[in-house]
C-alpha positions in Angstrom: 74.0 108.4 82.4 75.3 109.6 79.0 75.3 112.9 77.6 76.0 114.1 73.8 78.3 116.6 73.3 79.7 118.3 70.0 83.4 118.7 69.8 84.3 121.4 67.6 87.5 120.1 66.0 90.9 121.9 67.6 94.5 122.3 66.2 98.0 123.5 67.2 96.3 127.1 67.2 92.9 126.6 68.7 91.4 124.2 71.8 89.0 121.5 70.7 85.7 123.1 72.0 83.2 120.7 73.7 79.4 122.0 73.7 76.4 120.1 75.9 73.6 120.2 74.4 71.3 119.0 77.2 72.8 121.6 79.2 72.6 125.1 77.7 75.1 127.0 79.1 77.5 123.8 79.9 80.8 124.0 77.9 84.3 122.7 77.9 88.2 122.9 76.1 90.9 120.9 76.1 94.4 121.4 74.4 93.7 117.4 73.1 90.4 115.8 72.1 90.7 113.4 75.4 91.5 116.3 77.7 88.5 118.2 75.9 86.0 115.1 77.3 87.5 115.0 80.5 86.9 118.7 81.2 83.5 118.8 79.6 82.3 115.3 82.2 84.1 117.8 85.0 81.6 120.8 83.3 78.8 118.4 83.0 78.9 117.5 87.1 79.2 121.4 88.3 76.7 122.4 86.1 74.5 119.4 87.2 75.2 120.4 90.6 74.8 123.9 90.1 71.0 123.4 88.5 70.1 121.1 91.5 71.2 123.9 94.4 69.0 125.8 92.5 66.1 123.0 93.1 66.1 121.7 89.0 65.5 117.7 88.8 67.8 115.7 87.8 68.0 116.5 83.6 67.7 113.2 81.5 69.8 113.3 78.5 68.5 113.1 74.9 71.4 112.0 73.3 73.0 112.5 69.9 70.2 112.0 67.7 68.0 114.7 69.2 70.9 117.2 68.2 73.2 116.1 65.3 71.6 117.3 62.1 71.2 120.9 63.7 72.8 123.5 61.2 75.2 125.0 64.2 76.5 121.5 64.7 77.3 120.7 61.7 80.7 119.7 60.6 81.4 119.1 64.8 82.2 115.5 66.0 79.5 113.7 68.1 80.5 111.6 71.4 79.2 110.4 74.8 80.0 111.9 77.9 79.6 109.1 80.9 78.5 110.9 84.2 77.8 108.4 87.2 74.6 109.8 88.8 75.6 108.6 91.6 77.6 112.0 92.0 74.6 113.7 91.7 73.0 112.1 94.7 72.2 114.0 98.1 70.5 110.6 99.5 72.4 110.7 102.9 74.8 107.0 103.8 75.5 106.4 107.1 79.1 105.3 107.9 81.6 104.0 110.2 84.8 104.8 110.8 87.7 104.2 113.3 90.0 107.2 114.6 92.4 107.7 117.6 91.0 110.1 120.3 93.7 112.7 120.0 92.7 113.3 116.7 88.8 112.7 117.2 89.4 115.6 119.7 91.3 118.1 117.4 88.3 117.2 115.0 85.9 118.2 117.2 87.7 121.2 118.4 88.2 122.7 114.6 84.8 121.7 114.1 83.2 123.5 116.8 85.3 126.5 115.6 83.9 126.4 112.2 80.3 125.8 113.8 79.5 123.0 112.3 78.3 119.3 113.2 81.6 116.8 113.3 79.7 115.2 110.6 79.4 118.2 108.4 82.9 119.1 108.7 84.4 115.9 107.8 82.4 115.3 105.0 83.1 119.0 103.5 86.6 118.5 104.4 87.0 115.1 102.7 85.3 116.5 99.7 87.5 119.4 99.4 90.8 117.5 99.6 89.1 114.7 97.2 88.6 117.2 94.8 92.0 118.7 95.2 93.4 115.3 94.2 90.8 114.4 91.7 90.2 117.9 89.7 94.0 117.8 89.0 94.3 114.4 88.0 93.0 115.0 84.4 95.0 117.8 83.6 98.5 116.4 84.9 97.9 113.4 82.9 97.7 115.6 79.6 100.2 118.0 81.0 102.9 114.5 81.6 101.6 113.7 77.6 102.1 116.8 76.6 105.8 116.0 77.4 106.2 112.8 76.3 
């Protein structure tokens, strides 16, 4: 799913600012216009997330038209944040996978410490260390640009 959002236009001084309309409250910055869209799709998911702990369906984007001739947008440039909603799905998957014993057992173990399901703890484990290595990877590509 797409959403609009108004970039307000950065320079050597100033952070391109990145507004969602769809989502009040939702915003972004980046030192570039790219790393400006990449941190607002990041915004755009925990904010997503946020509303739907809070019980809030799913919010279905308007898009640019609904928003671009208002008079505290103007002069802003207008683009299209793509969020897979696929991200935003709790629909539960069943899966398989294959692991020694010795380590099935130290799974358990910490598991049991942290009283929770094996299931539970892998998947908030997994997700934690995915979005280690995913939340960085946006900023260290414009960092190694920055560089360049």
């Amino acid at each position: 799913m797409y959403f609009a959002v108004a970039i307000e236009r950065g320079s050597k001084a100033r952070a391109f600012g990145v507004v969602v309309p769809d989502l009040p409250g939702c915003f972004a910055a980046g030192d570039t216009f790219e790393e400006a869209l990449l941190n607002a799709r990041d915004a755009i998911v925990l904010h997503l997330e946020a509303l739907g702990s809070q019980g809030v369906e799913v919010i279905t984007p308007k898009g640019i038209d609904a928003y671009v001739n208002r008079a505290q947008f103007r002069g802003w440039i207008w683009g299209l944040v793509d969020v897979d909603d696929r991200l935003l799905s709790d629909k539960a998957e069943r899966i398989n996978i294959t692991v020694t014993s010795r380590k099935l057992q130290i799974i358990d173990k910490a598991a049991n410490i942290a009283g929770q399901p094996r299931s539970e703890y892998l998947v908030e484990n997994a997700m934690a260390r995915a979005m280690d290595i995913l939340g960085s990877e946006p900023r260290a590509r414009a960092a190694r640009r920055k560089r360049s």
